[in-house]
C-alpha positions, 0 to 999 in steps of 0.5 A: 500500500502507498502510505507514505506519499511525497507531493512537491508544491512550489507555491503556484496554484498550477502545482495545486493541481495534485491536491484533489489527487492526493486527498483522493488517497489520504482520505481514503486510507487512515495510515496514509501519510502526506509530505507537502515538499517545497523546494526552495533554489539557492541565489545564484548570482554572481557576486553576491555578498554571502551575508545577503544570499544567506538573508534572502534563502532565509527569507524564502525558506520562512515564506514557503514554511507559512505557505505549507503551513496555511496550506496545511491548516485547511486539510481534511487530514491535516494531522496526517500531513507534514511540511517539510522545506528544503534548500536545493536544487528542485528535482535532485532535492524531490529525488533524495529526500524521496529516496532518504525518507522512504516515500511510497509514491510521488504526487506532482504537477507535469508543470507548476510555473512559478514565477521563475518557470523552474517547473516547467515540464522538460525540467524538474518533472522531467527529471523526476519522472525519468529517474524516480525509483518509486511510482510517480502519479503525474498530473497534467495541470491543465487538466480538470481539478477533479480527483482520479477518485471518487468515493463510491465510484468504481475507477476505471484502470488502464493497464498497458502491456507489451507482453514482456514479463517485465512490463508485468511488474505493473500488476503488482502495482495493479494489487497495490490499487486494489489494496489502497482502493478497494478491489470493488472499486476498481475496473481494470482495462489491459491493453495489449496493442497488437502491431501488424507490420507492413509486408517487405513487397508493398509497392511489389507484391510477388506472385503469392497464393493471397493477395497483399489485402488478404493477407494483412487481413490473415495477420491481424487476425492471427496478431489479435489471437495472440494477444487476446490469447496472453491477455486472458491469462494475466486476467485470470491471475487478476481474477483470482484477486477478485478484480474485475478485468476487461480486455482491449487489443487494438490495432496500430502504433502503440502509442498513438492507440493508448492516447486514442483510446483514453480519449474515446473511453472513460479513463481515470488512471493510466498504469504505464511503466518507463520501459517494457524491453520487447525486442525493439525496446519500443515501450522504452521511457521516450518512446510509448510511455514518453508519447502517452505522457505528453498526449493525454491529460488523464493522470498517469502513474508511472513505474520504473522497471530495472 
């Protein structure tokens, strides 16, 4: 279960946007634990006297402390919440301190536009979706402000796999859910996109007992057997946890299929891991994963697989 949860503000209402998100788990679990991380960068500036950087960075230090604390008096579960403010840099601070306090999982904005833009996505939430060792929930900013989870409602879980066992370390997460939640609560969707590739002879087909157009016909049909065929047996390793388990076996590019999908079907939560390892690597981090990331504003939680 996730019962220690890290969720990095930098004093924007942007990066607010986790906060449906993060009570939508507090409040649904009593051991739940919440740390509000603000990171507060060093003064840089060339010449600048010691005295008055080390009067400034106080300065800031003491603002972000009120700022949590504020923050933190209007929490339905503010006594299982903690501020905590740091001197650093933005995205190595979030690693360690993740990593040093033994954090379950990591709640943040994909931008939070301070004043200084130090959030911007391809920086600090770049970073640390990248090299993150636990699970990250990554929250699109602009997205609609409302939690991924309702209580009451059943969350509708999409689970990507490329049938490698590697990228099935994610069912263990898909458990974890199920803990935190409530396996009644859940609808988990797998997804396995099946990849029909374009015959060498195209533009040249030579003679052959099947016309090109039959042909891609009998491949699909045989890609989406295989698929349908694997998917159904990690559901019925799902089931025996009681959990409820539609399958979905598309056709087309990977990525291009999951962003096409989450936006044609109700989605609350993405399970994607940074990379898969299939023959081609092409789940790897930068590939799919990357590709879903920036196309969807559904919330995507996000494991790193080694």
């Amino acid at each position: 279960m996730y019962s220690k949860i890290l969720a990095p503000l930098d004093g924007s209402d942007i990066a607010e946007c986790v906060l449906p998100h993060v009570e939508a788990i507090a409040t649904k679990n009593g051991a739940v634990d919440v740390t509000f991380l603000y990171v507060v960068e060093p003064l840089n500036t060339p010449l600048t006297d010691p005295e008055f950087k080390s009067v400034i960075e106080s300065k800031a230090k003491s603002a972000a402390d009120r700022y949590l604390k504020e923050l933190i008096r209007g929490l339905s579960y503010k006594e299982r919440a903690h501020g905590k403010v740091i001197l650093g840099k933005a995205a190595d601070s979030i690693l360690d301190y993740s990593a040093e306090s033994k954090m379950d999982l990591i709640i943040m904005a994909s931008h939070g536009l301070s004043g200084i833009r130090r959030w911007v996505r391809g920086s600090v939430a770049d970073k640390v979706l990248h090299e993150s060792r636990i699970p990250v929930l990554r929250i699109r900013a602009n997205a609609p402000r409302t939690a991924f989870y309702t209580e009451g409602q059943r969350m509708t879980v999409l689970v990507p796999l490329d049938g490698s066992e590697l990228a099935e370390v994610k069912l263990n997460h898909v458990r974890e859910l199920a803990e935190q939640f409530g396996a009644q609560s859940l609808d988990i969707v797998l997804l396995r996109v099946c990849e029909v590739f374009s015959h060498p002879h195209l533009h040249y087909p030579p003679p052959m007992p099947l016309s090109w157009e039959e042909s891609l016909k009998y491949e699909t049909k045989r890609c989406k057997e295989i698929c349908l065929t694997y998917l159904n047996g990690v559901r019925k390793r799902l089931r025996k946890d009681g959990l409820s388990v539609r399958l979905a076996v598309p056709v087309g590019n990977p990525a291009e299929v999951i962003v096409e999908y989450v936006s044609k079907n109700p989605v609350n939560l993405i399970l994607l891991a940074t990379h898969g390892l299939t023959g081609l690597g092409q789940w790897a981090f930068g590939s799919v994963a990357n590709k879903v990331i920036k196309g969807t504003s559904t919330p995507v939680f996000l494991i790193r697989l080694t």
